[in-house]
C-alpha positions, 0 to 999 in steps of 0.5 A: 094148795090153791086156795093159798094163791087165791088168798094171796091174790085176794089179800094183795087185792085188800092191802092195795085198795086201802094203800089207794084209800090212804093216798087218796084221803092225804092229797085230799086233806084228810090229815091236815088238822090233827090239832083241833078234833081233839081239842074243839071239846074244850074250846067250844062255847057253852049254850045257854040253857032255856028252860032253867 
């Protein structure tokens, strides 16, 4: 029975260092350009290829 409360503990430990990471990364500006990562493939202009 007290392996559930140290588990808890533990798990609570967890969510929170990942609710800190998360907080973190949004004031930092992680999150701030969701539009180009996903579209720079396409926009990328094509190099030359030298040994043609």
């Amino acid at each position: 029975m007290d392996i559930i409360i140290v588990l808890l503990g533990a798990s609570l430990v967890v969510a929170l260092g990942f609710l800190i990471a998360f907080i973190w990364s949004v004031k930092t500006g992680q999150f701030e350009d969701d539009y180009s990562p996903a579209h720079r493939i396409l926009f990328e202009d094509k190099k030359d290829n030298i040994n043609e």
